[in-house]
Residue, then its C-alpha position, 0 to 999 in steps of 0.5 A: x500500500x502507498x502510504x505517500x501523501x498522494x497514496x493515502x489520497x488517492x486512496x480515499x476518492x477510490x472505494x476499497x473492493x469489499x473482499x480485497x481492499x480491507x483487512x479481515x481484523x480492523x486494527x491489529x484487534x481480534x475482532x474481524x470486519x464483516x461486509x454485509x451483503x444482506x439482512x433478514x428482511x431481504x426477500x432478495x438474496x444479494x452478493x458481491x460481484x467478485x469481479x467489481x466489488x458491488x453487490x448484485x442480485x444472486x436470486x430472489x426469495x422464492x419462498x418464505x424463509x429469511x436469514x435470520x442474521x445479519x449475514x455476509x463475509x470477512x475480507x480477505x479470506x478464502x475457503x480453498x484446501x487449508x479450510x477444506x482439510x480443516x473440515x475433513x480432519x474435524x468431522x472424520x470424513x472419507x471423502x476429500x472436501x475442499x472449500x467452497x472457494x468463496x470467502x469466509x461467509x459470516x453470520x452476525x449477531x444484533x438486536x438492532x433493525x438494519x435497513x440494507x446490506x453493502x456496509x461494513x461492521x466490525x464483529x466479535x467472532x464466538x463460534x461457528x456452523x461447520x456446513x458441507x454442501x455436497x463434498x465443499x466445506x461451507x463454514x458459517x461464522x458467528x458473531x456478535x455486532x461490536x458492543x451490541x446491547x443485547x449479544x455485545x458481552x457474548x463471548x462463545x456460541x454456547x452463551x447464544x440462545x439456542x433457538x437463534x442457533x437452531x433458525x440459523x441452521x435450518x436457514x443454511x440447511x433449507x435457503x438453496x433448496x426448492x421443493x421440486x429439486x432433488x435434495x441437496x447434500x447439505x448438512x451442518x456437521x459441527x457447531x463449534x465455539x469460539x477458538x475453532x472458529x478463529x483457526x478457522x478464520x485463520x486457515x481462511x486467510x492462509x488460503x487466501x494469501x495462497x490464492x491472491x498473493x503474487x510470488x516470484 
């Protein structure tokens, strides 16, 4: 990054691509950044164009059920063969699983009503769902909203009401399936705390590098 006086100029009149321009944790911290995509009232599921960084209509709603979070992604990770072997290694699979070569999707908690997606937040990380979509890991991070009034002192996925957990995961479970499609090969093999879910930020972010980052 340019940090000349016409760097760091230049930079404020160009936006920052969501995935690439920003650091997954803000300041060093050990909260991450989350861009999100959509809210729970949308009936419209939006994501990023990977290519240009603005959000696009991936599909719409045809049905009655609706994330039940805030929900989007971390920057600068990327679901690739780390994250893949994580997830064969933790659910004793036989068959080979890779990522789903997306970023690291997350979930997070607040009390609030947000209007609509495309904004930044900076999260607490307390856990995760451990999806498989087919033989592709799929991984849902939890977390809570930077000093919510409601979710803002949770620290693990266990202080979560369990309720919240169980509508998340039938969410994920259902939200690509229709009813006159075959069933899909999704389930949730895992629902871990906070620590696994910061190797699994981690391993993410060593994919990415991986992925993204010139050598030679």
């Amino acid at each position: 990054m340019d940090k000349t006086p016409a760097g760091q100029l230049l930079s404020m009149r160009v936006q920052a691509h969501p995935w690439h321009g920003i650091p997954p944790h803000p300041d060093g911290t050990n909260l991450v950044n989350a861009f999100i995509e959509i809210v729970p009232a949308d009936t419209v599921k939006y994501e990023i164009d990977k290519e240009s960084g603005h959000l696009k209509i991936d599909r719409i709603q045809r049905f009655s059920s609706l994330c039940p979070t805030l929900y989007g992604f971390i920057p600068r990770t990327y679901c690739g063969t780390e994250v893949g072997t994580r997830c064969r290694a933790r659910t004793n699979s036989p068959e080979k699983i890779s990522g789903d070569g997306d970023p690291m999707d997350i979930c997070v908690l607040t009390e609030r009503t947000v209007a609509h997606g495309g904004f930044l937040c900076r999260a607490k990380v307390v856990g995760g769902l451990r999806m498989i979509d087919g033989s592709e890991a799929d991984d849902k991070i939890v977390a809570v909203l930077e000093d919510d009034l409601a979710y803002g002192k949770f620290d693990d996925i266990a202080e979560c009401p369990a309720g919240l957990i169980e509508r998340l995961s039938h969410y994920f479970l259902s939200y690509k399936q229709f009813p006159v499609d075959p069933a899909r090969k999704v389930r949730i093999a895992e629902v871990y705390g906070r620590d696994e879910a910061l190797e699994t930020i981690r391993l993410s972010i060593t994919d990415y590098q991986g992925k993204f980052t010139p050598t030679g």
